[in-house]
VOPAGU-2260 file (C-alpha; in pm, 1 decimal, decimal comma):
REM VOPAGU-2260
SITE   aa  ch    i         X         Y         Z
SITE  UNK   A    0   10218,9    9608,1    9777,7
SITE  UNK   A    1   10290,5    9530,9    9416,7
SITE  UNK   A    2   10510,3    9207,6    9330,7
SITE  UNK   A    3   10892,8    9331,3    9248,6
SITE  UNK   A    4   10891,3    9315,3    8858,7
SITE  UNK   A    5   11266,8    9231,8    8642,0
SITE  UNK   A    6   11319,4    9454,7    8315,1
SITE  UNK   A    7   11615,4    9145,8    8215,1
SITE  UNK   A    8   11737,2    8867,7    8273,4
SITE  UNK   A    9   12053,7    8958,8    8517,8
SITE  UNK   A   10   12195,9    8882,1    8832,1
SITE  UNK   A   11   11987,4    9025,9    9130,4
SITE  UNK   A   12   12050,5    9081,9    9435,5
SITE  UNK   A   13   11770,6    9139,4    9676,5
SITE  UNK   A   14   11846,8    9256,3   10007,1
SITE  UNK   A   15   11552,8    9288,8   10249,3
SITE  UNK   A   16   11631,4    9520,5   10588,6
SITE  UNK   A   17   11487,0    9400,6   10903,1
SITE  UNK   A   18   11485,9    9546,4   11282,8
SITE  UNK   A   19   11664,1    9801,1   11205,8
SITE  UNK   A   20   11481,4   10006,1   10922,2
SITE  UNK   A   21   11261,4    9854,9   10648,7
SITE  UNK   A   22   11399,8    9851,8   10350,8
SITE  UNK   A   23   11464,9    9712,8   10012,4
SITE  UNK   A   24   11818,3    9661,2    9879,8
SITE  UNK   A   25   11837,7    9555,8    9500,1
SITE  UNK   A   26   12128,7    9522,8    9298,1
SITE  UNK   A   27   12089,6    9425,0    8952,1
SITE  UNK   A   28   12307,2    9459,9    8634,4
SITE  UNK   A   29   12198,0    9737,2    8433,8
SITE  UNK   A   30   11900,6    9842,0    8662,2
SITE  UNK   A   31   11845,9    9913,7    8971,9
SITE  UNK   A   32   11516,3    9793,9    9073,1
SITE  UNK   A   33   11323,2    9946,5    9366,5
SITE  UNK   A   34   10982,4   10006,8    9558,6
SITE  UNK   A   35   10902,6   10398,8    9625,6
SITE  UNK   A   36   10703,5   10519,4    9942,3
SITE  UNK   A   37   10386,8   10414,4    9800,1
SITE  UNK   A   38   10424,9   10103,9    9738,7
SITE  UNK   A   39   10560,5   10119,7    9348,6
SITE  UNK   A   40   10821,3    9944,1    9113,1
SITE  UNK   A   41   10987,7   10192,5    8961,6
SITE  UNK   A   42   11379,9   10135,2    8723,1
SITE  UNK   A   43   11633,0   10299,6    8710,3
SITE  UNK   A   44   11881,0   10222,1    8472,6
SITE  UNK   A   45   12286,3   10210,4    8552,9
SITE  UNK   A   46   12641,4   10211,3    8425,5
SITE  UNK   A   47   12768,9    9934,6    8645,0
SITE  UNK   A   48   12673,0    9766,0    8956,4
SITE  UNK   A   49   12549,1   10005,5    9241,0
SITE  UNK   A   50   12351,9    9934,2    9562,3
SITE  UNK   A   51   12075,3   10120,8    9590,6
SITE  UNK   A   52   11805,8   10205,1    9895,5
SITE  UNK   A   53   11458,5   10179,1    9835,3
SITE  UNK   A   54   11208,9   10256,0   10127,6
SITE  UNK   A   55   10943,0    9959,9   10157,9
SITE  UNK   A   56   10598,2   10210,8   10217,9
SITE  UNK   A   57   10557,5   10177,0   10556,3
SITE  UNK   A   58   10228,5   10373,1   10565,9
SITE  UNK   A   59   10040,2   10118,1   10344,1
SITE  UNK   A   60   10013,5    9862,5   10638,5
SITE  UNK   A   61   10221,4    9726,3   10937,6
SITE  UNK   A   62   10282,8    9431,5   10724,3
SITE  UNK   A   63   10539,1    9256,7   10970,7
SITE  UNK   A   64   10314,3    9002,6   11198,2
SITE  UNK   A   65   10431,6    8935,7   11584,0
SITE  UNK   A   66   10359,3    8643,8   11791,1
SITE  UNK   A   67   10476,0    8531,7   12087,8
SITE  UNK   A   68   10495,2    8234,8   12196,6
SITE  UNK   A   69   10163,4    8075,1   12360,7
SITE  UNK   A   70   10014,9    8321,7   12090,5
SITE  UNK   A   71    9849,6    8540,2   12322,9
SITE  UNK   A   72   10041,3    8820,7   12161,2
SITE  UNK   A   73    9895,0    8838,7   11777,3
SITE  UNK   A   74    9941,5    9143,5   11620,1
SITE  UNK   A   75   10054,0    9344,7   11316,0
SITE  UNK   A   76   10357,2    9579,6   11371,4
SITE  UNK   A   77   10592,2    9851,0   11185,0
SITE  UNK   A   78   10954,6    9705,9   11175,8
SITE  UNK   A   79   11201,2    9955,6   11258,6
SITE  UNK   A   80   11043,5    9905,5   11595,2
SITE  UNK   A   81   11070,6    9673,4   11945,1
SITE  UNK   A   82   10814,0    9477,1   12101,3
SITE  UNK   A   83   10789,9    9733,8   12357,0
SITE  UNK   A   84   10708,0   10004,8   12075,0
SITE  UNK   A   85   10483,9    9777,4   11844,7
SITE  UNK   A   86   10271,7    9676,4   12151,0
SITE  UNK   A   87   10218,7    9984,9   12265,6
SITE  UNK   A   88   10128,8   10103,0   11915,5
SITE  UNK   A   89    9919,1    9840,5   11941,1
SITE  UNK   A   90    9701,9    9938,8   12268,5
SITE  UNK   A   91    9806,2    9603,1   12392,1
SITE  UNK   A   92   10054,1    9761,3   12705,0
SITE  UNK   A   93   10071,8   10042,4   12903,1
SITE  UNK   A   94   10365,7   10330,7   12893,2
SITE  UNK   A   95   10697,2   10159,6   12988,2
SITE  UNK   A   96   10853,2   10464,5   13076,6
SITE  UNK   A   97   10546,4   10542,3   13279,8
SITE  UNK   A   98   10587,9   10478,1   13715,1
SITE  UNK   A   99   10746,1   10105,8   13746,0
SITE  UNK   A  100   10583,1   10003,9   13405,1
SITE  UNK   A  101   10894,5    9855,9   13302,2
SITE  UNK   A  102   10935,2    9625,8   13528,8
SITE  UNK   A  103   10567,4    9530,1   13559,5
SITE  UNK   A  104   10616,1    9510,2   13150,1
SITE  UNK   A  105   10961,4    9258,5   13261,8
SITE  UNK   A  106   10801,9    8902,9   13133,9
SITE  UNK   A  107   10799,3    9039,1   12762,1
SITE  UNK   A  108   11181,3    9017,1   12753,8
SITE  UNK   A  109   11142,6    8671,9   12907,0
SITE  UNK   A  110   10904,0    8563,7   12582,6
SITE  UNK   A  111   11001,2    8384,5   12222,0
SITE  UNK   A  112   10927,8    8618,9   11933,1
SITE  UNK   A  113   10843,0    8541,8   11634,6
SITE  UNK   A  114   10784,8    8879,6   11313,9
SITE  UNK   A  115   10678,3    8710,9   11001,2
SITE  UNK   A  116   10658,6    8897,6   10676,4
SITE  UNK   A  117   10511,5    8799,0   10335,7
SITE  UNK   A  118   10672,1    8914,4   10044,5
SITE  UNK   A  119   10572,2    8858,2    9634,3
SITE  UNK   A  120   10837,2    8808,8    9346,4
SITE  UNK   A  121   10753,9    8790,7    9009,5
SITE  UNK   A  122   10832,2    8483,4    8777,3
SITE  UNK   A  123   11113,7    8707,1    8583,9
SITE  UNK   A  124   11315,3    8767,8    8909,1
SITE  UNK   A  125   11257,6    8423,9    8997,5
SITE  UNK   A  126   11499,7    8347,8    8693,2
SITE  UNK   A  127   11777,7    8545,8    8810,3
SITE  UNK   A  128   12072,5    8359,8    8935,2
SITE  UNK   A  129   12200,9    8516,6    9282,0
SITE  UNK   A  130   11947,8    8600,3    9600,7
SITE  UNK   A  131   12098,1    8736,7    9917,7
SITE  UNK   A  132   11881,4    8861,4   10182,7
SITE  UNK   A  133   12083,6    9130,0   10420,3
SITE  UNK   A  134   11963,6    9256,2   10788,4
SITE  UNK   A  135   12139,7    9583,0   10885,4
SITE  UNK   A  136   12052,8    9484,9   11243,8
SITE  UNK   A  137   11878,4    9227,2   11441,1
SITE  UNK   A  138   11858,0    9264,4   11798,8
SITE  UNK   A  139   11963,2    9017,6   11912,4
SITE  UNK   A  140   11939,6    8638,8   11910,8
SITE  UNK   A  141   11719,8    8511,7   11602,4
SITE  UNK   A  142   11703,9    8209,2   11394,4
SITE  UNK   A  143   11586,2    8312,9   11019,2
SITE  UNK   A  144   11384,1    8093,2   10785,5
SITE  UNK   A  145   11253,4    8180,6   10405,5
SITE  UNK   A  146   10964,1    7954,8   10378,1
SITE  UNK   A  147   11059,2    7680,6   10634,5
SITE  UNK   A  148   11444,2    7716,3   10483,7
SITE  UNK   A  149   11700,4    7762,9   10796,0
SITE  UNK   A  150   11904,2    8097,1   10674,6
SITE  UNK   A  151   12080,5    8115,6   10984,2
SITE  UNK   A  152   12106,0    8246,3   11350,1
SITE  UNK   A  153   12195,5    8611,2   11410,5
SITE  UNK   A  154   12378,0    8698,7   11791,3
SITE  UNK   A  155   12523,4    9009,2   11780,2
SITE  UNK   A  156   12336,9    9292,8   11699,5
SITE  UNK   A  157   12624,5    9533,4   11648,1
SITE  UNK   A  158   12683,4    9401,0   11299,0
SITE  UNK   A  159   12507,5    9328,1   10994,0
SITE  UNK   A  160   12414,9    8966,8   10869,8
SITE  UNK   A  161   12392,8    8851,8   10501,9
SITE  UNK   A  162   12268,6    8534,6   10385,2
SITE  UNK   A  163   12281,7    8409,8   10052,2
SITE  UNK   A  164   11955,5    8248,0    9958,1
SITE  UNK   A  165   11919,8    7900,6    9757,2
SITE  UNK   A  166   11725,0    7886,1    9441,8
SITE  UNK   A  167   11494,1    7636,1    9548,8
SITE  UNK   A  168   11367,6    7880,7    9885,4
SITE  UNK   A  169   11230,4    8120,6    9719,1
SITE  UNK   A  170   10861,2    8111,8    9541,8
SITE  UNK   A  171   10631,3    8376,3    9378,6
SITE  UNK   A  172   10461,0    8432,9    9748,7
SITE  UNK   A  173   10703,3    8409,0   10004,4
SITE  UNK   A  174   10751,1    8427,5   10393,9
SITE  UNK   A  175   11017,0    8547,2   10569,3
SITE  UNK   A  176   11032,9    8447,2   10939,8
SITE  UNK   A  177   11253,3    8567,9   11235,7
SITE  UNK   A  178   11242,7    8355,4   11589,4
SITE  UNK   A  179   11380,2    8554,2   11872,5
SITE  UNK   A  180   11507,0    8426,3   12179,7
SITE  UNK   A  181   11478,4    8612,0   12523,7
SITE  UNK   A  182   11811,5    8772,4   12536,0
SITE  UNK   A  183   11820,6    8773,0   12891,9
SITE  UNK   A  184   11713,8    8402,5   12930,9
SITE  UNK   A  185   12056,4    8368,8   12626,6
SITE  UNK   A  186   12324,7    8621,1   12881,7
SITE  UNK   A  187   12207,9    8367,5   13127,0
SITE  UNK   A  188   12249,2    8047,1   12996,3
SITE  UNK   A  189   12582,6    8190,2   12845,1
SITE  UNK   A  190   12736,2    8267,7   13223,7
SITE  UNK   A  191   12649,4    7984,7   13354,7
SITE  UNK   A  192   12800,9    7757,3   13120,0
SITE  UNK   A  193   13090,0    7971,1   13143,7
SITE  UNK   A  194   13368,2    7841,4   13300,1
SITE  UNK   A  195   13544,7    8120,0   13533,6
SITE  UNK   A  196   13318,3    8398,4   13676,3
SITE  UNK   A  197   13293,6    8749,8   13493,0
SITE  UNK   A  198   13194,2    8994,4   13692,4
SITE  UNK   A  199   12993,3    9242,1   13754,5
SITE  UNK   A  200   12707,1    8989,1   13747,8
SITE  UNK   A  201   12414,6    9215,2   13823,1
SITE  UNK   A  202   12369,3    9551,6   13840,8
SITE  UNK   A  203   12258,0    9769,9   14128,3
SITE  UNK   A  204   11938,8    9665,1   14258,3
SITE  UNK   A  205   11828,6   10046,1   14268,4
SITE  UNK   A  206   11853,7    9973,8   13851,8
SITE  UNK   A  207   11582,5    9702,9   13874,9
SITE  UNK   A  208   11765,5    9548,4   13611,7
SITE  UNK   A  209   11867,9    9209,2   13465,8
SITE  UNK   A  210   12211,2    9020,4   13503,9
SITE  UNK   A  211   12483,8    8917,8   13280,2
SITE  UNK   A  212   12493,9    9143,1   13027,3
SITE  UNK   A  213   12870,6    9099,5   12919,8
SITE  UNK   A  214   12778,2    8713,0   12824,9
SITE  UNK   A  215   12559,8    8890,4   12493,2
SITE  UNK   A  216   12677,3    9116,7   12225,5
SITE  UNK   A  217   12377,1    9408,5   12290,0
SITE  UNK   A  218   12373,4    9678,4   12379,4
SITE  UNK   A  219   12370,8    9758,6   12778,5
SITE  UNK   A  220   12108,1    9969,9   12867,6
SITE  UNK   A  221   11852,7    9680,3   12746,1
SITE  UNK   A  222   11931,5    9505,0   13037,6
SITE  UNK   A  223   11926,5    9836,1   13294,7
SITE  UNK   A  224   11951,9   10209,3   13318,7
């Protein structure tokens, strides 16, 4: 994937999508600046400040890297996607809609995450004066780091998080890092400090699901059908 490239010297905004679709947000002053499906810079040149969508090619490479945590889970994966999805894209698990799969898949939602993603930036863009990184949707719990800067922690994955990025974080080569917690491990540590009791606190056990999901802002069905 070619380095983003700057036509001026104006105020960018750079907006990079995570879990919830891939794609590349720039806002610039005259120009809107963009990547096309294959991978390409292309301009295109503006009245006023618009936002503008720009797919980051997808079908060049599952560029987004996923870890867990003892590392026995290293693989690349396509972000929209869930670990579920990418590791069975993957060959790495079986169906999980298969028999009981699910719930012999169950300690994957009990892991840490971690998607990494490298990104380039050309020496022009690196002298505009605003960066802001946007995620239309994490799900759920994540801390977020541009190389080893603390952007923030994301828990609600029913809104949209922007951070604005200081000068000094980014570089020509750049990682951006996501660390997920087990949301279920979160919903649990959330109920029990708690102070009053909030039921339902599991559901059926015909659901073979997992308990307390009123104490996290995702949606329900992750925790049981």
């Amino acid at each position: 994937m070619q380095p983003l490239k700057s036509s001026k010297n104006k105020t960018l905004i750079m907006i990079i999508s995570g879990t919830n679709g891939a794609k590349l947000w720039l806002l610039s002053n005259l120009y809107e600046i963009c990547w096309d499906t294959n991978g390409n810079v292309y301009f295109a040149e503006q009245s006023n400040y618009q936002v503008h969508r720009c797919t980051i090619d997808n079908s060049s490479g599952n560029d987004w890297i996923i870890n867990n945590h003892n590392g026995s889970y290293n693989i690349r994966g396509e972000v929209p996607g869930t670990i579920h999805t990418i590791l069975l894209a993957a060959n790495q698990i079986s169906e999980p809609y298969w028999g009981y799969n699910d719930v012999k898949l169950r300690y994957l939602v009990y892991d840490l995450w971690t998607f990494r993603k490298n990104f380039s930036l050309t020496n022009d863009i690196l002298t505009l004066t605003k960066f802001t990184i946007h995620f239309d949707q994490i799900d759920t719990i994540a801390n977020i780091t541009l190389n080893q800067c603390f952007l923030g922690q994301t828990n609600n994955m029913f809104v949209a998080y922007s951070f604005d990025i200081t000068r000094n974080c980014l570089k020509s080569t750049n990682e951006l890092r996501l660390d997920f917690e087990s949301p279920v491990i979160y919903a649990l540590d959330q109920s029990q400090s708690y102070n009053d009791s909030v039921p339902p606190f599991c559901p059926p056990d015909i659901q073979h699901g997992e308990c307390h999901v009123q104490f996290i802002r995702k949606e329900p069905c992750s925790f049981s059908w």
